[in-house]
mmCIF file of the N, C-alpha and C atoms, coordinates in Angstrom:
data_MODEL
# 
_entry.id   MODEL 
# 
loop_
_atom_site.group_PDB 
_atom_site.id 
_atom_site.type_symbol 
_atom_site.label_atom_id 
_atom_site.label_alt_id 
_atom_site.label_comp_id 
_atom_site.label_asym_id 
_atom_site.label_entity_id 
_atom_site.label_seq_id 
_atom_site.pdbx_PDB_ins_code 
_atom_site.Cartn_x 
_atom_site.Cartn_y 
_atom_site.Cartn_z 
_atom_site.occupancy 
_atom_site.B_iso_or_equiv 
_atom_site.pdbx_formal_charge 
_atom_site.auth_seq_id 
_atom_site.auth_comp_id 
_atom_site.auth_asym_id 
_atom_site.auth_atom_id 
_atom_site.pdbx_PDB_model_num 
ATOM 1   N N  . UNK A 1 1  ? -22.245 -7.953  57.813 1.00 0.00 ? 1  UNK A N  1 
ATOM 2   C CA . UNK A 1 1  ? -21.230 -8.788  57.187 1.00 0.00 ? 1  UNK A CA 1 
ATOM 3   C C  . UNK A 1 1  ? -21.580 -9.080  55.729 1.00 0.00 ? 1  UNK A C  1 
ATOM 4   N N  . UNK A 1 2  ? -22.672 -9.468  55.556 1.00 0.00 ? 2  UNK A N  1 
ATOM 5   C CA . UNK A 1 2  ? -23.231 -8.871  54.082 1.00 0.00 ? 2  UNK A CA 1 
ATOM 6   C C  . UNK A 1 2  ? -22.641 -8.228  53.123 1.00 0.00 ? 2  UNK A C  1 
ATOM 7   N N  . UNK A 1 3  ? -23.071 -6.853  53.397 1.00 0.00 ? 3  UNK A N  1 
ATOM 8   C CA . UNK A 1 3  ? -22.049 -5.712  52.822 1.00 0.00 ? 3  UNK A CA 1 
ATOM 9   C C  . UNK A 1 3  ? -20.972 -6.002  52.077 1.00 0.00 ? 3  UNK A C  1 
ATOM 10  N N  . UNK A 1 4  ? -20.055 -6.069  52.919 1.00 0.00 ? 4  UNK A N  1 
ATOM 11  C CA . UNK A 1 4  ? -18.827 -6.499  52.675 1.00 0.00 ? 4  UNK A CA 1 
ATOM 12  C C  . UNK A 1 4  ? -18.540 -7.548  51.550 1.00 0.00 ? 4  UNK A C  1 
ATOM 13  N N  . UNK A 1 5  ? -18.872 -8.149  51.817 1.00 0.00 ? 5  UNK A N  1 
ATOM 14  C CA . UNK A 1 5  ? -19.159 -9.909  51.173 1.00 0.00 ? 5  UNK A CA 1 
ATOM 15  C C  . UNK A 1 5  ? -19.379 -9.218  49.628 1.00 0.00 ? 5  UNK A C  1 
ATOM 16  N N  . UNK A 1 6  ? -20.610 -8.616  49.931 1.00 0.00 ? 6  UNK A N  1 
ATOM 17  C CA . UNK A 1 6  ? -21.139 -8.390  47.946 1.00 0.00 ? 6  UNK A CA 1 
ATOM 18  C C  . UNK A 1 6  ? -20.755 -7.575  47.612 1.00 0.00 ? 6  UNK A C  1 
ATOM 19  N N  . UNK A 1 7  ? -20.075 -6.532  48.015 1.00 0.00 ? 7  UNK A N  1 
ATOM 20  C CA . UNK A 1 7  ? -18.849 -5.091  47.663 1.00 0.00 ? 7  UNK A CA 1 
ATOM 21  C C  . UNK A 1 7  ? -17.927 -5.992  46.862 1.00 0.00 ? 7  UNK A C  1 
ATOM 22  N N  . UNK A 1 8  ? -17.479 -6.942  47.435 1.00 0.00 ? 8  UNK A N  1 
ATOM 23  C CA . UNK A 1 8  ? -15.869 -7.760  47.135 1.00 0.00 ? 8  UNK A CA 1 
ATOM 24  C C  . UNK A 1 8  ? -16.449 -8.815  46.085 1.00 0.00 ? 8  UNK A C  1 
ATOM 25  N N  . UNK A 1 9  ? -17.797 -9.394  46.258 1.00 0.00 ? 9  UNK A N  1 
ATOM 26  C CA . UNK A 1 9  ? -17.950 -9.983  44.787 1.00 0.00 ? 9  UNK A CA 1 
ATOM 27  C C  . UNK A 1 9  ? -18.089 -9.098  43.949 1.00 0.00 ? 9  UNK A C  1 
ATOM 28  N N  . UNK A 1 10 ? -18.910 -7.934  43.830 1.00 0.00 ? 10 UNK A N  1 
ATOM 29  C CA . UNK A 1 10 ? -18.906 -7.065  42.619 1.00 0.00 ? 10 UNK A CA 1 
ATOM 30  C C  . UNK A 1 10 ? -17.775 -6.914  42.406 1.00 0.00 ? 10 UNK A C  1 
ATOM 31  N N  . UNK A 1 11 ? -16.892 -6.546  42.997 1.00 0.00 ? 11 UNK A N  1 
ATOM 32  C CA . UNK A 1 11 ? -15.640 -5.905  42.304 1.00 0.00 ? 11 UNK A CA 1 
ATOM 33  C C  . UNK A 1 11 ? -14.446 -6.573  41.700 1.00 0.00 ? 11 UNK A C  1 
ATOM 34  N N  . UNK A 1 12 ? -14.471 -8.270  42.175 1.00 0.00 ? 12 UNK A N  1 
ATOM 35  C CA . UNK A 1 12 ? -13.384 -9.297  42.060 1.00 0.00 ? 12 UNK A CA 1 
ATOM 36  C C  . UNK A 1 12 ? -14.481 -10.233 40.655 1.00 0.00 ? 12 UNK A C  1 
ATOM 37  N N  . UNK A 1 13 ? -15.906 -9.938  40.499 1.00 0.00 ? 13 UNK A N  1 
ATOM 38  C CA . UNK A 1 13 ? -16.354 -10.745 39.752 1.00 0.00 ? 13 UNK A CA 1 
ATOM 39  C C  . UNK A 1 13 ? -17.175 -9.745  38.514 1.00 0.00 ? 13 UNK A C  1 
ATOM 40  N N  . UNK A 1 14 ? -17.699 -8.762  39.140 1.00 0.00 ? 14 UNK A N  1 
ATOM 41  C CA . UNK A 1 14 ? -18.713 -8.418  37.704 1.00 0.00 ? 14 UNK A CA 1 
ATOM 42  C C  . UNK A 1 14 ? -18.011 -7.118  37.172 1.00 0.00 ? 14 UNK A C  1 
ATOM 43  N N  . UNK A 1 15 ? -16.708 -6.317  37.627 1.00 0.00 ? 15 UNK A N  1 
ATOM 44  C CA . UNK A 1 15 ? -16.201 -5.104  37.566 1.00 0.00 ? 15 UNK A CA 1 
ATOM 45  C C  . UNK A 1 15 ? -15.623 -5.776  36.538 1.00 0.00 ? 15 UNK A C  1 
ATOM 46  N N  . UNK A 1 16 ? -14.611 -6.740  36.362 1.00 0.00 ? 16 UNK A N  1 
ATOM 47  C CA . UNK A 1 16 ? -14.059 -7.307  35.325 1.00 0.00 ? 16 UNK A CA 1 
ATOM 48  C C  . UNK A 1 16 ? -14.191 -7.917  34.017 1.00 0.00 ? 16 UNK A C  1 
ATOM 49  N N  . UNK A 1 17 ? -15.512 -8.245  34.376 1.00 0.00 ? 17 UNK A N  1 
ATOM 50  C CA . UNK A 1 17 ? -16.433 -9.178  33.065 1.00 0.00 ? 17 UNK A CA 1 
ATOM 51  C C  . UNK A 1 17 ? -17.117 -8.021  32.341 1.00 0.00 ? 17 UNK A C  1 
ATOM 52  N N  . UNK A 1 18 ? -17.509 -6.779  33.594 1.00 0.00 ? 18 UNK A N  1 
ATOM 53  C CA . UNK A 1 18 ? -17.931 -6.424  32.412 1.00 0.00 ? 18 UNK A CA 1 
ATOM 54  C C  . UNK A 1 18 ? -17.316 -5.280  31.605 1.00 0.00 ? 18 UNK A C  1 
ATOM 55  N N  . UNK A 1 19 ? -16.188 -5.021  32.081 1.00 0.00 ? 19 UNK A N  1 
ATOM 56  C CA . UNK A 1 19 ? -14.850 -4.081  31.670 1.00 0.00 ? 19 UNK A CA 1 
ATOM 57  C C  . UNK A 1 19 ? -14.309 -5.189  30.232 1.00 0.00 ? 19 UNK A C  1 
ATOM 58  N N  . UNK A 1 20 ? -14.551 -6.382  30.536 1.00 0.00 ? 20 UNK A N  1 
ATOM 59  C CA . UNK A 1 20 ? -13.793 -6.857  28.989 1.00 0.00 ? 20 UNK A CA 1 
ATOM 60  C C  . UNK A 1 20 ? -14.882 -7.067  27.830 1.00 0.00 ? 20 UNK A C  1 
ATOM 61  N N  . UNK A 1 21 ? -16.484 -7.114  28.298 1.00 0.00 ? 21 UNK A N  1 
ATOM 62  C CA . UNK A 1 21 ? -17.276 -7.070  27.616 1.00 0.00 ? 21 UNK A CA 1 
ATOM 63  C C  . UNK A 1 21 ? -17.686 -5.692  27.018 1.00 0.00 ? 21 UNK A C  1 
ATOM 64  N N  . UNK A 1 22 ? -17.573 -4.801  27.537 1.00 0.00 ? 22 UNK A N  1 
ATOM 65  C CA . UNK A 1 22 ? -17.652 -3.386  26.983 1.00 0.00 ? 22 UNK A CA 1 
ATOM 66  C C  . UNK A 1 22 ? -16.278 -3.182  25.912 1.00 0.00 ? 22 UNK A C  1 
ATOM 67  N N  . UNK A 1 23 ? -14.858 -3.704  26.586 1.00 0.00 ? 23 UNK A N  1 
ATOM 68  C CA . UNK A 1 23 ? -14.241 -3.415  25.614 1.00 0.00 ? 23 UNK A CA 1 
ATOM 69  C C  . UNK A 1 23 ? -14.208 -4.044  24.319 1.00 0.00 ? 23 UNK A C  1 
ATOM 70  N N  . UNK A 1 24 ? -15.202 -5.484  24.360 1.00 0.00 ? 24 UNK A N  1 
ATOM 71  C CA . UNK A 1 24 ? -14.990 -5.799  23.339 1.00 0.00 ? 24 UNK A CA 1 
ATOM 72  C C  . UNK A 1 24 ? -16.489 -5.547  22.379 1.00 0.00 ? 24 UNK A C  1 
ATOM 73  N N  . UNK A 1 25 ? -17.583 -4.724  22.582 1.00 0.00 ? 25 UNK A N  1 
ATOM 74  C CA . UNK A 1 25 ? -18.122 -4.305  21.801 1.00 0.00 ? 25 UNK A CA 1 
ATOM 75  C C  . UNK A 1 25 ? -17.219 -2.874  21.459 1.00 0.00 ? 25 UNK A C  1 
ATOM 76  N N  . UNK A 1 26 ? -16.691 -2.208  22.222 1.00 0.00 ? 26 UNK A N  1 
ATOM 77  C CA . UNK A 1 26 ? -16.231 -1.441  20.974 1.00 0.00 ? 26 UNK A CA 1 
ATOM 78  C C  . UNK A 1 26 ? -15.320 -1.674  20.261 1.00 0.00 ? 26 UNK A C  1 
ATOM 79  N N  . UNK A 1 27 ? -14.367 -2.203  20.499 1.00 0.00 ? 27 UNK A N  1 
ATOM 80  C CA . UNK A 1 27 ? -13.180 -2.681  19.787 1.00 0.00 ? 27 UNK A CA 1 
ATOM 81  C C  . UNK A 1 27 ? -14.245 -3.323  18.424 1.00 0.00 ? 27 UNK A C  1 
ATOM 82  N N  . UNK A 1 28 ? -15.229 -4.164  18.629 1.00 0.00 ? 28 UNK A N  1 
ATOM 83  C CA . UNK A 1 28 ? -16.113 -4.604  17.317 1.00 0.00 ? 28 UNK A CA 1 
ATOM 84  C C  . UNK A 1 28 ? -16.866 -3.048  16.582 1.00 0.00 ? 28 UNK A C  1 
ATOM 85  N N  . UNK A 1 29 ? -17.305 -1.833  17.151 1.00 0.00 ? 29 UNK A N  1 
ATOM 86  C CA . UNK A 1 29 ? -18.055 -1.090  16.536 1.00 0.00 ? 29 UNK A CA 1 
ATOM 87  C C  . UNK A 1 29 ? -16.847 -0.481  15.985 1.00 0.00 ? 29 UNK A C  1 
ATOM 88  N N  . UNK A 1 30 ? -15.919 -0.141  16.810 1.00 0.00 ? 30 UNK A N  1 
ATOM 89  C CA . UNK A 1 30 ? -14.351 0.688   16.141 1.00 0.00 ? 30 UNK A CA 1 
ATOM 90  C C  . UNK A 1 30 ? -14.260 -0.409  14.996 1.00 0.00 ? 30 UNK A C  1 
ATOM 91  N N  . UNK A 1 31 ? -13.614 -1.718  14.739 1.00 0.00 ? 31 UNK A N  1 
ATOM 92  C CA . UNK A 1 31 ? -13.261 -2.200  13.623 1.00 0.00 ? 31 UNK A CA 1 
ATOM 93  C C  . UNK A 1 31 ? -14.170 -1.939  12.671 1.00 0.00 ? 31 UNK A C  1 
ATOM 94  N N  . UNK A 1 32 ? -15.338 -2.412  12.642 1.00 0.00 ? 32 UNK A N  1 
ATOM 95  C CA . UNK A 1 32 ? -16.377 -2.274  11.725 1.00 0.00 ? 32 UNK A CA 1 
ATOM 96  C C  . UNK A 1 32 ? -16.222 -0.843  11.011 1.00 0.00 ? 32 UNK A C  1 
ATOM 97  N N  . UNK A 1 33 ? -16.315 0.553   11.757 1.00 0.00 ? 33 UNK A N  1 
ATOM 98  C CA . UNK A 1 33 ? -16.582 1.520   11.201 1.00 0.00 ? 33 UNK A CA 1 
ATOM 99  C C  . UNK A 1 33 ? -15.003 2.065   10.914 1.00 0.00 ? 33 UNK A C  1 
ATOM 100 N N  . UNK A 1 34 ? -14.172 1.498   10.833 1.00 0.00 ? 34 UNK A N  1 
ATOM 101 C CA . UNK A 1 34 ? -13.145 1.737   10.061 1.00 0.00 ? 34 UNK A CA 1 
ATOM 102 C C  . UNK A 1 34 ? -12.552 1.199   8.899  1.00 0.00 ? 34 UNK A C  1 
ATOM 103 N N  . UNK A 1 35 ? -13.462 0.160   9.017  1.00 0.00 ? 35 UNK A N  1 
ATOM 104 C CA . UNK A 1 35 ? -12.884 -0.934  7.581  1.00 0.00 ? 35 UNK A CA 1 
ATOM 105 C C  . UNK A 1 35 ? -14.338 -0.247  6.651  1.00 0.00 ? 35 UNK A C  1 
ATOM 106 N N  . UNK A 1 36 ? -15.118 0.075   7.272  1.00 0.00 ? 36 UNK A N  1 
ATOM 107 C CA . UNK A 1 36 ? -16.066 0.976   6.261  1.00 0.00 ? 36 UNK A CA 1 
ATOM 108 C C  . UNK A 1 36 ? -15.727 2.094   5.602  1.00 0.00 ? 36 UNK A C  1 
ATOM 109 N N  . UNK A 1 37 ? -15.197 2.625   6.524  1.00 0.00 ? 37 UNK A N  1 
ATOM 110 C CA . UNK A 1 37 ? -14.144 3.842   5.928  1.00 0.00 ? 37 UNK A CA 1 
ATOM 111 C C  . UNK A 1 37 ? -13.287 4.139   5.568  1.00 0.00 ? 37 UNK A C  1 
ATOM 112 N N  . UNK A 1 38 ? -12.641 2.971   5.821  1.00 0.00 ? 38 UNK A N  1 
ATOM 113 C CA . UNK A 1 38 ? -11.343 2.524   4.219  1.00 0.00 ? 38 UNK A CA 1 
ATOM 114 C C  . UNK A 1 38 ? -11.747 2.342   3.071  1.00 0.00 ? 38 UNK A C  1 
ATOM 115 N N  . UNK A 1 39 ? -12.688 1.190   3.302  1.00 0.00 ? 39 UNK A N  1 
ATOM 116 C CA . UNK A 1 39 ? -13.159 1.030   1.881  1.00 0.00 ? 39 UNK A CA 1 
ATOM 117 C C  . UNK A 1 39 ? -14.319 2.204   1.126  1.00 0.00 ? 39 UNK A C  1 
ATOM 118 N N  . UNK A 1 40 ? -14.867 3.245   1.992  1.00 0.00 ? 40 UNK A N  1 
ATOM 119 C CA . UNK A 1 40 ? -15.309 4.262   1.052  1.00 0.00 ? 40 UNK A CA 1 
ATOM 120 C C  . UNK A 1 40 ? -14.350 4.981   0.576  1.00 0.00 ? 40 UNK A C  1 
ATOM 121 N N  . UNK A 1 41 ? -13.155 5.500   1.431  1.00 0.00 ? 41 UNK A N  1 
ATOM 122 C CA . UNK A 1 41 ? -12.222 6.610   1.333  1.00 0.00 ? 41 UNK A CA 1 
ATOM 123 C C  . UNK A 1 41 ? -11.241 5.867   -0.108 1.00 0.00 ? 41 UNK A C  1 
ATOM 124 N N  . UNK A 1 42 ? -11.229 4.384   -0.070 1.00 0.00 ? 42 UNK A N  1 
ATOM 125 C CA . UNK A 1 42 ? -10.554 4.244   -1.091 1.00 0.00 ? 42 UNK A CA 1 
ATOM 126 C C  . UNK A 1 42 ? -11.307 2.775   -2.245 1.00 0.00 ? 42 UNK A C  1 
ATOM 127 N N  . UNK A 1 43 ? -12.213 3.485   -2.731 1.00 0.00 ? 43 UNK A N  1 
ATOM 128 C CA . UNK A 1 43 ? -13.190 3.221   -3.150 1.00 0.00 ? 43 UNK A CA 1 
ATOM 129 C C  . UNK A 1 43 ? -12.745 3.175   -5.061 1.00 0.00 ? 43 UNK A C  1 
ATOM 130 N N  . UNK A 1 44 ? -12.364 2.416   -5.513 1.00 0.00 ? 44 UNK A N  1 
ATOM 131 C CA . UNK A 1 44 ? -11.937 2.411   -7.132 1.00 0.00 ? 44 UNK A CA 1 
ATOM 132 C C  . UNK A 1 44 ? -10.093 1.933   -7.134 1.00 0.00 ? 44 UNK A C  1 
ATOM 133 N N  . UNK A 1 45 ? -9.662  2.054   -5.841 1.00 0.00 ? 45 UNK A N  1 
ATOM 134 C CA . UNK A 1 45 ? -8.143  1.645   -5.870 1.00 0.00 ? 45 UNK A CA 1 
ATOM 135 C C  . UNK A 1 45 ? -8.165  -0.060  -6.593 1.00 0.00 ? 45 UNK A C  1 
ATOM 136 N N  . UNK A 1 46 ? -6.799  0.475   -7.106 1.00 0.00 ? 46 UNK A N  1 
ATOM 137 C CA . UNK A 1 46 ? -6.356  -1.329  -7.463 1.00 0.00 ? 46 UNK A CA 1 
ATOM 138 C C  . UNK A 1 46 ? -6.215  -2.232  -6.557 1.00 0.00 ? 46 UNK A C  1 
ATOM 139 N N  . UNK A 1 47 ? -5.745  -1.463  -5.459 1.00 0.00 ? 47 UNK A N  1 
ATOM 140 C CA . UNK A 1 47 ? -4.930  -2.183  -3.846 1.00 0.00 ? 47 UNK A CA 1 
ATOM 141 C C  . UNK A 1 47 ? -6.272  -2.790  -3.365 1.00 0.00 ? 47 UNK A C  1 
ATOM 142 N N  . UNK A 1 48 ? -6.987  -2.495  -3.713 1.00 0.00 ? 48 UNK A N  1 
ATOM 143 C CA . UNK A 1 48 ? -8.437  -3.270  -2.408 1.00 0.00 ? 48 UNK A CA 1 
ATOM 144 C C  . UNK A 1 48 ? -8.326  -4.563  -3.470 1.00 0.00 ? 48 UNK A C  1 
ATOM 145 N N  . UNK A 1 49 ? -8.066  -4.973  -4.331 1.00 0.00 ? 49 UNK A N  1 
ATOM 146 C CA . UNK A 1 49 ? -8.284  -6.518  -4.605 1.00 0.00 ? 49 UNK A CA 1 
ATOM 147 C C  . UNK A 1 49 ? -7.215  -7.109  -3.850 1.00 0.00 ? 49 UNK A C  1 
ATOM 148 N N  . UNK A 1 50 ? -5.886  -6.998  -3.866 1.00 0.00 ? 50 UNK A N  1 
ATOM 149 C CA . UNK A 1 50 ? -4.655  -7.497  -3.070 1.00 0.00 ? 50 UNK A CA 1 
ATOM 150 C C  . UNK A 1 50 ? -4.968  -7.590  -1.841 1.00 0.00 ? 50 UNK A C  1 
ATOM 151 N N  . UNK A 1 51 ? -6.330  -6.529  -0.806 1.00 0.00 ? 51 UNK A N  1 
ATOM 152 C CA . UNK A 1 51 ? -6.303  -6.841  0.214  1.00 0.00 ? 51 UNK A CA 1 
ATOM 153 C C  . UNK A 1 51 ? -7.189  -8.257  0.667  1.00 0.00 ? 51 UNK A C  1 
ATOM 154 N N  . UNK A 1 52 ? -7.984  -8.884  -0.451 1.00 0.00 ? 52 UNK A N  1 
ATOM 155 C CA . UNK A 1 52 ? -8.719  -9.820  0.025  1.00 0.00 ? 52 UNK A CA 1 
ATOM 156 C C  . UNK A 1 52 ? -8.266  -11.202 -0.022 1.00 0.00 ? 52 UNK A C  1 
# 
């Protein structure tokens, strides 16, 4: 009866936490390395002062 029991907590408690914690380190490494690469790719524009 065990079994059962901690199958259904993993999956109703730590499958979820850690599905939104993974998504939210990448969603942080994706932002990061794209606002890096805006600002190299457009690196001397006038427009990057308007964006701050």
């Amino acid at each position: 009866m065990l079994g059962p029991l901690l199958i259904s907590i993993f999956l109703l408690v730590v499958l979820p936490i850690s599905f939104f914690a993974i998504g939210a380190i990448i969603s942080v490494i994706l932002g990061h390395s794209l606002r890096k690469e805006g600002e190299y790719l457009n690196e001397g524009s006038e427009l990057i002062e308007l964006n701050t």
